[in-house]
KOLMAR-843223 format. One record per residue (C-alpha): residue number from 0; residue in one letter; chain; x, y, z. Coordinates in steps of 0.1 Angstrom, whole numbers, plus 5000, padded with zeros to 4 digits. Each point is the difference from the previous one (the first is absolute). Layout:
<sites>
NUM:a:A:X:Y:Z
...
</sites>
This chain:
<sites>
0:x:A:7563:1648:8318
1:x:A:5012:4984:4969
2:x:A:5037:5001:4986
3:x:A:4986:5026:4975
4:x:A:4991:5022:5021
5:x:A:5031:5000:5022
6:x:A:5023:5031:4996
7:x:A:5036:4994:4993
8:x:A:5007:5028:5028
9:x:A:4989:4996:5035
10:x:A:5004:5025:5028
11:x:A:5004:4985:5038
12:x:A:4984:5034:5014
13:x:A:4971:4987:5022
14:x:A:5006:4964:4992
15:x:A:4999:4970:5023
16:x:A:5019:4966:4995
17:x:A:4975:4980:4993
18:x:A:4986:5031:4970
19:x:A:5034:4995:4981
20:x:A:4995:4961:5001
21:x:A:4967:5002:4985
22:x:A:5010:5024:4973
23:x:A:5031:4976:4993
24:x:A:4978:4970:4999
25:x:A:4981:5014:4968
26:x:A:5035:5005:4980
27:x:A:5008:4977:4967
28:x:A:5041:4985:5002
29:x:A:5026:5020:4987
30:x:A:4981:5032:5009
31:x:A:5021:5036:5012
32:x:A:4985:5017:5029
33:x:A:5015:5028:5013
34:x:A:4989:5006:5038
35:x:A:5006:5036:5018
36:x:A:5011:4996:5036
37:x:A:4979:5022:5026
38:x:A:5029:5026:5012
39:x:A:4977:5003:5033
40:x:A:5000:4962:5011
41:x:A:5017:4970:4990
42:x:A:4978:4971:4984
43:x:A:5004:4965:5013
44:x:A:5001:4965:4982
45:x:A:5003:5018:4963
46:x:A:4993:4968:4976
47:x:A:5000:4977:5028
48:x:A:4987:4969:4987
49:x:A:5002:5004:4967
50:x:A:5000:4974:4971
51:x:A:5002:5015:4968
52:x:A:5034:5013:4982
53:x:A:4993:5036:5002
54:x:A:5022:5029:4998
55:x:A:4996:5022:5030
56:x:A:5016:5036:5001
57:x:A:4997:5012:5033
58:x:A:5007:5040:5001
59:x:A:5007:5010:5035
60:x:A:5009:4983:5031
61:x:A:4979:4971:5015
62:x:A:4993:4980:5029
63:x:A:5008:4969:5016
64:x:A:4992:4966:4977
65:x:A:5002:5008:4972
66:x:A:5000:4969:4975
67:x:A:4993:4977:5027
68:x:A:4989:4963:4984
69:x:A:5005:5016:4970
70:x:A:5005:4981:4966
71:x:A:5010:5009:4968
72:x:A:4995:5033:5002
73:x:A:5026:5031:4997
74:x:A:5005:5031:5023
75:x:A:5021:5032:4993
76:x:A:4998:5021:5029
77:x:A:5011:5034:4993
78:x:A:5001:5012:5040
79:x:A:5007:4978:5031
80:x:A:4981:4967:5013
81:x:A:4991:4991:5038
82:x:A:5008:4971:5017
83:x:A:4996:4966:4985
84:x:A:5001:5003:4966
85:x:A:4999:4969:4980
86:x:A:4993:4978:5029
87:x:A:4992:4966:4987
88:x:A:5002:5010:4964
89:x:A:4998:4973:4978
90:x:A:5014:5016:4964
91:x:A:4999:5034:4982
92:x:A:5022:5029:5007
93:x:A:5000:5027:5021
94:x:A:5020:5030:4994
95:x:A:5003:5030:5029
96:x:A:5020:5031:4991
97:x:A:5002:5013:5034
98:x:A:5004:4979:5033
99:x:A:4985:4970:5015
100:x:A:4986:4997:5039
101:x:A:5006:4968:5020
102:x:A:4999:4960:4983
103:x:A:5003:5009:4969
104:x:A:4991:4968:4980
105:x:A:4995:4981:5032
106:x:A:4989:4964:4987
107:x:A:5002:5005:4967
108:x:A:4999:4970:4981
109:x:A:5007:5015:4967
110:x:A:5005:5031:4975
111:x:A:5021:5036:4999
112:x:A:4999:5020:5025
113:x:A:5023:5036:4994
114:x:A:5010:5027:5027
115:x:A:5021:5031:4989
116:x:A:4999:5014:5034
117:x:A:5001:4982:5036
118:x:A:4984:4974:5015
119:x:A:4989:4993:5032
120:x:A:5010:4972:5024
121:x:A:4991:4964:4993
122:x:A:5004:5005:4966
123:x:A:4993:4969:4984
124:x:A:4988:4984:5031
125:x:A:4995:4962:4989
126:x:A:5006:5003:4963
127:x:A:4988:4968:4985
128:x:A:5011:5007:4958
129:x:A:4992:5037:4993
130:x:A:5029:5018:4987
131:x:A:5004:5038:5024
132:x:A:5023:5023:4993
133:x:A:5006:5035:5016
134:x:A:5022:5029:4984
135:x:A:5013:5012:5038
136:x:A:4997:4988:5037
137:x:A:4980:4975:5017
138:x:A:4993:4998:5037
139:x:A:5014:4974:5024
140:x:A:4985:4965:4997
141:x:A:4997:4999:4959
142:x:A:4997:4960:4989
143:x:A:4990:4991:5036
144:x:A:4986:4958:4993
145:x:A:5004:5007:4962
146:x:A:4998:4968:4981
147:x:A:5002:5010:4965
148:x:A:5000:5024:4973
149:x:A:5027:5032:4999
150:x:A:5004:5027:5022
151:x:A:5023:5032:4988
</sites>
């Protein structure tokens, strides 16, 4: 599939991990895609991976994952996320407008990362330069062997 032929609107109904990677690989920089959430089941490792500065708009609640190893790219999350999300991020910005699961930005070594609800415990778990802030609680253990980077 060439970037031509990608549609700016992708729905997660019936899609696998490794299906959205593939259809993000074929994107040009800079590109808006707008991804619908599944309401029946929560997708896993949404942009893990990727490399290019792309603006994600997530509509609807997601799994656990999401932006892992990601660069660059930009996520605004309209529903909640799973556990993990940001893990190891290396730069871009992720934005969730509902809550966050457990080790939220664990490792991150750089980039945004935005709650406006919750997040779990181990929030931050090892920061090493992201920047994480969360609009209302954390659970016990946030900044647990954090080395660098902000935690709010």
């Amino acid at each position: 599939m060439s970037s031509s032929e990608f549609s700016n609107e992708v729905s997660l109904q019936n899609m696998t991990s490794e299906d959205l990677a593939a259809r993000l690989r074929v994107c040009v920089a800079e590109q808006n895609v707008v991804l619908q959430a599944d309401p029946q089941r929560k997708l896993n490792a949404v942009g893990a991976g990727t490399t290019l500065p792309l603006n994600l708009e997530i509509e609807g609640t997601v799994g656990d994952f999401v932006g892992l190893l990601s660069a660059e790219a930009s996520y605004k999350i309209s529903g909640n996320v799973g556990d993990c999300c940001g893990h190891s991020m290396l730069s871009g910005a992720i934005s969730v407008q509902g809550a966050a699961g457990e080790s939220l930005g664990a490792y991150a070594a750089g980039g945004f990362i935005f709650v406006l609800g919750k997040a779990g415990g181990n929030c931050g778990l090892g920061l090493r330069g992201a920047d994480v802030f969360v609009r209302s609680t954390v659970g016990n253990r946030a900044g647990v062997a954090m080395q660098s980077g902000t935690l709010v």
